[in-house]
C-alpha positions in Angstrom: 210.9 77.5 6.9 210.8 80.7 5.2 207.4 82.6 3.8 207.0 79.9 1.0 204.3 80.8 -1.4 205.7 77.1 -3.3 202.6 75.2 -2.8 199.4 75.6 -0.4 200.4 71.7 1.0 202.8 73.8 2.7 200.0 75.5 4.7 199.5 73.9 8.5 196.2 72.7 9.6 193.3 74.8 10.3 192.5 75.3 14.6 189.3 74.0 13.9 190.0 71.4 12.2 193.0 70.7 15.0 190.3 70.6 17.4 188.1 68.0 15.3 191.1 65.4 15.5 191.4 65.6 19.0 187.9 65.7 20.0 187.7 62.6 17.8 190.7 61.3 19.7 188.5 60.4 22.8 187.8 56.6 24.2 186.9 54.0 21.3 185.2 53.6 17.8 184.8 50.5 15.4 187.4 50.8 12.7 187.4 50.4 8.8 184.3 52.9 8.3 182.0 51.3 10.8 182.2 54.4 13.1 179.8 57.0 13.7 182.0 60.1 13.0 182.2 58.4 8.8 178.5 57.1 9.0 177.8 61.3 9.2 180.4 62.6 7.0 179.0 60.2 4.3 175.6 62.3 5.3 177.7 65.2 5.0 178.5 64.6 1.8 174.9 63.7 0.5 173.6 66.8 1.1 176.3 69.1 -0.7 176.1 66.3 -3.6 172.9 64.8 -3.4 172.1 61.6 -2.4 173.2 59.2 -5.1 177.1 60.6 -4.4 178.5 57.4 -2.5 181.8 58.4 -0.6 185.1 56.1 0.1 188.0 58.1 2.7 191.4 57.4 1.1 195.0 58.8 2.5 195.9 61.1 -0.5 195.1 62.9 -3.7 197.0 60.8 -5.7 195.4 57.6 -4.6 191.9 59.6 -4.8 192.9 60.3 -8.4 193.8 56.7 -8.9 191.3 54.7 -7.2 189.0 56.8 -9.0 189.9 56.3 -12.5 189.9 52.4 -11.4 186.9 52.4 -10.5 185.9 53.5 -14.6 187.8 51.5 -16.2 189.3 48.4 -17.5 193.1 47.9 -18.6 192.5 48.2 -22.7 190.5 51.8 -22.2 192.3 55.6 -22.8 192.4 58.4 -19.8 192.4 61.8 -21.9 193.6 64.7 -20.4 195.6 67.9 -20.3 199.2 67.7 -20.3 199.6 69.7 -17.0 197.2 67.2 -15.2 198.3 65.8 -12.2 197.7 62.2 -13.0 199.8 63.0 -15.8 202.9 65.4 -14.9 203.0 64.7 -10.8 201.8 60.7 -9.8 205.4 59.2 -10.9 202.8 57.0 -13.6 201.0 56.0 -11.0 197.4 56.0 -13.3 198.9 54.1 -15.9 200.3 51.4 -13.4 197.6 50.8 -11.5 194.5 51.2 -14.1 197.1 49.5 -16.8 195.3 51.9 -19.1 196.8 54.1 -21.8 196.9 58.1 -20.7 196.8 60.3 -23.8 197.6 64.1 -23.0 196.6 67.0 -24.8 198.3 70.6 -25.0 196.2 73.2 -23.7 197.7 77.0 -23.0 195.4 77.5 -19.7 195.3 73.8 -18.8 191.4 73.6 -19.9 190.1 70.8 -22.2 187.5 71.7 -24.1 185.2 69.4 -26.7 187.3 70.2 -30.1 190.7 69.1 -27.9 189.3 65.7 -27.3 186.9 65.0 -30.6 189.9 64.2 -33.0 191.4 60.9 -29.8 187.5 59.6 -30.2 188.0 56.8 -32.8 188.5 52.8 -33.1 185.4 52.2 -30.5 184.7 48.3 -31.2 188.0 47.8 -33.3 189.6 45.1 -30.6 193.6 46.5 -32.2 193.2 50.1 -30.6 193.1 50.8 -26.7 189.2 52.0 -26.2 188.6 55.6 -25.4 186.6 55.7 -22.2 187.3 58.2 -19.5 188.0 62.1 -19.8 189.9 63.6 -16.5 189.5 67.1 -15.8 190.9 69.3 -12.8 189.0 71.7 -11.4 190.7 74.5 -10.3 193.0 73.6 -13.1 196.8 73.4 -12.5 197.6 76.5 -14.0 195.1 78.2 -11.6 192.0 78.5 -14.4 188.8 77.5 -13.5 186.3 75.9 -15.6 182.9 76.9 -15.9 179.7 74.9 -15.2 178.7 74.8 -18.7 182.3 73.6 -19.7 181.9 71.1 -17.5 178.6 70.1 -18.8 180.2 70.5 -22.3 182.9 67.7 -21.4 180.5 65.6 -19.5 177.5 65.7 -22.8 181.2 64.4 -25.2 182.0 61.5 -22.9 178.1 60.2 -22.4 177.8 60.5 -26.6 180.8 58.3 -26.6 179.3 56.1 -23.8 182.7 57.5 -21.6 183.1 59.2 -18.7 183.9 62.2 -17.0 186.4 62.5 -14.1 187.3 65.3 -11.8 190.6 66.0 -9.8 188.8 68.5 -7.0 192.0 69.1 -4.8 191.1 72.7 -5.5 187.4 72.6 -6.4 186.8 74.1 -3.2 188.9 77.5 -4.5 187.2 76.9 -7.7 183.4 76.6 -6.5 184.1 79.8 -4.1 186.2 81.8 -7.4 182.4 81.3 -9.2 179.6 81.4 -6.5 178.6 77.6 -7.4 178.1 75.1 -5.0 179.7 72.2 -5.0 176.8 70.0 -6.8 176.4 72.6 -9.4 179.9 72.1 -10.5 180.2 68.1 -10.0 177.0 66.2 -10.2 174.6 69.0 -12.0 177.7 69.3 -14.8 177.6 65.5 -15.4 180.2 64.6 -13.6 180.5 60.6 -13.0 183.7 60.7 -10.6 185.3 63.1 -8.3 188.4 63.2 -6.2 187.6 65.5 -3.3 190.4 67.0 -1.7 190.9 69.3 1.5 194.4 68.9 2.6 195.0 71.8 0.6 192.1 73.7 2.1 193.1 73.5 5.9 193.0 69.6 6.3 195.8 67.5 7.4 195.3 64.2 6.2 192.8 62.2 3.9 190.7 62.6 0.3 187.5 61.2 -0.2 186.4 59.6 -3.7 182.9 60.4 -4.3 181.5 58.4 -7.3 177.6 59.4 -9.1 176.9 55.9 -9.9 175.9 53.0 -7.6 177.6 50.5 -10.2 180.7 52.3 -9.6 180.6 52.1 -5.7 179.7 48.2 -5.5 182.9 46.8 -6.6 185.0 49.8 -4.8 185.4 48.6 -1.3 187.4 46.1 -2.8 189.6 48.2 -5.4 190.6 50.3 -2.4 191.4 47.8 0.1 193.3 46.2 -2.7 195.2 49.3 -2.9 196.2 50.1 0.4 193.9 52.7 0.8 191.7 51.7 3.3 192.3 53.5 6.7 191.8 51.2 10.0 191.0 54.5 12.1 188.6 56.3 9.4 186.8 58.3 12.3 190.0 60.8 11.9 189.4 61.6 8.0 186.4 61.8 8.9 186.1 64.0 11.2 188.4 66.3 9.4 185.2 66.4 6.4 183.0 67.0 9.4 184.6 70.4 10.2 185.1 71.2 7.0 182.0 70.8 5.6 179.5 71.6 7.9 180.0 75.0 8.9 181.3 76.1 5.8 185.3 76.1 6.6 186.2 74.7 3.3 184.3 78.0 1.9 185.6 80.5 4.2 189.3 78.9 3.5 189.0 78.8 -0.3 187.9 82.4 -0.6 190.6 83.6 1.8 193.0 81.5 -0.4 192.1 83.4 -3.4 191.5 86.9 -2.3 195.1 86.9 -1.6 196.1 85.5 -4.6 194.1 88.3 -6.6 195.7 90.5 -4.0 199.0 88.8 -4.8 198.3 89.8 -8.5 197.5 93.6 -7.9 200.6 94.3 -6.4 202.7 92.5 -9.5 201.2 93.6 -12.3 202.3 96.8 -13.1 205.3 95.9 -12.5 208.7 96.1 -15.3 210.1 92.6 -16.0 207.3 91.1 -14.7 204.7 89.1 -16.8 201.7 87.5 -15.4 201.0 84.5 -17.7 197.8 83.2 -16.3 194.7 84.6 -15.6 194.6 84.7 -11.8 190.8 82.9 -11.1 191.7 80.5 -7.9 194.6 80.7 -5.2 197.8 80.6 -8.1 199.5 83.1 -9.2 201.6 82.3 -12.5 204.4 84.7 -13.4 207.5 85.1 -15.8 210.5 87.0 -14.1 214.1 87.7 -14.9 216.5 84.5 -13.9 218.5 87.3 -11.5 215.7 88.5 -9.9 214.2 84.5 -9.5 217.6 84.0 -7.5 217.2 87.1 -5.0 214.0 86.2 -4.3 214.4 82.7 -3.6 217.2 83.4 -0.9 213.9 85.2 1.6 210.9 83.2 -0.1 210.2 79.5 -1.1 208.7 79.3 -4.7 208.8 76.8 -7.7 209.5 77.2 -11.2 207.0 75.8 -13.3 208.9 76.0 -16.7 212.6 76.5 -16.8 212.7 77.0 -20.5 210.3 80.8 -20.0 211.2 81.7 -16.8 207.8 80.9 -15.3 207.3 80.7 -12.1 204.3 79.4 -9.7 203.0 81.5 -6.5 200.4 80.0 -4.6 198.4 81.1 -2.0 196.7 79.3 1.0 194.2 79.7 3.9 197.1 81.0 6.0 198.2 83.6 3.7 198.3 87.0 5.0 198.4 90.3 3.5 201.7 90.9 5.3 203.2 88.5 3.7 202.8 89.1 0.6 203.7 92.9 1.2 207.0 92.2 2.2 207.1 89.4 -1.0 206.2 91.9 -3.3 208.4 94.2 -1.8 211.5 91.6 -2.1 210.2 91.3 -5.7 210.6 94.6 -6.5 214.2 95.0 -4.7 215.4 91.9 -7.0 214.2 93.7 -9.9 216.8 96.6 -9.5 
């Protein structure tokens, strides 16, 4: 495949993390989470998000995302979020199927909520004809690359507990987001408020596997069964989780993220002066969002693999990944500027 700065899935798997999955490929282990290799990576995970975060290894984001948001609600409640969310835009309805709940999006230009988005959807609480407001979803980094901030978070989070809702976060990227901001990983989940969180690393270096981390033991009690219900219980867990173990625990997922982003700001410094080039987002995690001229789209694309985001402007989506080098985005933005003639 060529250089494809499309998505940061299309990044391999970390060496280290390589090794991890074959070290934890050795003799036998008891399956369905009884193994040692998830009894520590549930440790793991208690002491970057304190001990009352409970964590359940699914196969993917989108059933992290889903399980999740199951786990906070019943059929007659509302999901609010932006309209670039993933559960929205990119889990074929997936949320709404499975949670049967109603998803009500709002239009945001950086893909942030923020409090006076989401005040005027809070009404009809106890009026049995209107579907009942009761969980906001937030991604973190968002999907147009911006971050939010700690006290945004907490902002979010303070709204939903007034309104005796919650607060959900879609982390693929909250490892690029929590290295973007010097936060740990608490400060930004837990500390903010936060009641749910889809936890992902396959963008970060992993190859397989999300983990659902929920605040609340009320949440977790009923959860074993929501995800074996879904098909989202693995037999041999010892892999995911032994994938979290090198990740977490000698600060890979850190070390990755920050690579990630440094090239996209990189990335960014060698676009932005250019003519017929508009850079439409701020540039905060590992995405680089740009408008370019349709000519100059189709040159490129004939040496590099990119997505258009919006067909209507012209924007296009770069994204960088743990396995992004400088080189290669020399030679991209040298290809860029070549198109441009």
């Amino acid at each position: 495949m060529k250089t494809s700065f499309g998505s940061d899935n299309h990044s391999g798997v970390h060496p280290v993390v390589l090794k991890a999955l074959a070290d934890a490929n050795k003799g036998y282990c008891l399956s369905y989470g009884e193994d040692d290799y998830t009894l520590r990576a549930q440790k793991a995970f208690k002491s970057f998000f304190g001990e009352q975060a409970q964590v359940f290894f699914v196969f993917n984001g989108t059933g992290a995302n889903v399980l999740c948001l199951q786990a906070l609600t019943r059929p007659y409640h509302v999901i609010i979020c932006a309209r670039t969310a993933h559960i929205n835009q990119d889990e074929c309805g997936a949320p709404e199927r499975f949670t049967g709940c109603k998803v009500i999006t709002v239009d945001t230009p950086d893909g942030k909520l923020r409090p006076s988005d989401i005040q005027p959807l809070l009404f009809g609480f106890g009026f049995q004809h209107h579907s009942q407001p009761k969980v906001i979803s937030i991604s973190q980094a968002t999907e147009l690359g911006t971050i939010y901030r700690p006290e945004e978070i907490r902002a979010l989070a303070d709204l939903a507990h007034r309104y005796g809702m919650y607060l959900h976060m879609d982390g693929s990227r909250l490892a690029n987001a929590a290295a973007s901001l010097n936060f740990s990983l608490a400060s930004m989940t837990t500390g903010c408020g936060v009641d749910a969180l889809s936890f992902g690393g396959t963008k970060n270096g992993m190859l397989m596997g999300e983990a659902v981390v929920l605040f609340h033991p009320d949440f977790a009690n009923d959860f074993l069964y929501i995800r074996k219900q879904c098909m989202q219980l693995f037999s041999k867990s010892r892999f995911v989780a032994a994938q979290y173990l090198a990740y977490l625990e000698n600060g890979l997922w850190l070390e990755n993220a920050r690579h990630a982003n440094k090239m996209a700001k990189y990335l960014e410094a060698g676009i932005r002066d250019l003519p017929k080039v508009t850079i439409t987002q701020k540039v905060e995690s590992n995405a680089v969002f740009a408008i370019i001229p349709e000519p100059a789209y189709k040159r490129l694309l004939e040496k590099h693999f990119f997505y258009t985001w919006d067909e209507s402007t012209g924007e296009v989506r770069w994204m960088c990944s743990f396995n992004t080098r400088k080189s290669h985005i020399d030679e991209f933005v040298n290809d860029l500027k070549t198109s441009l003639l």
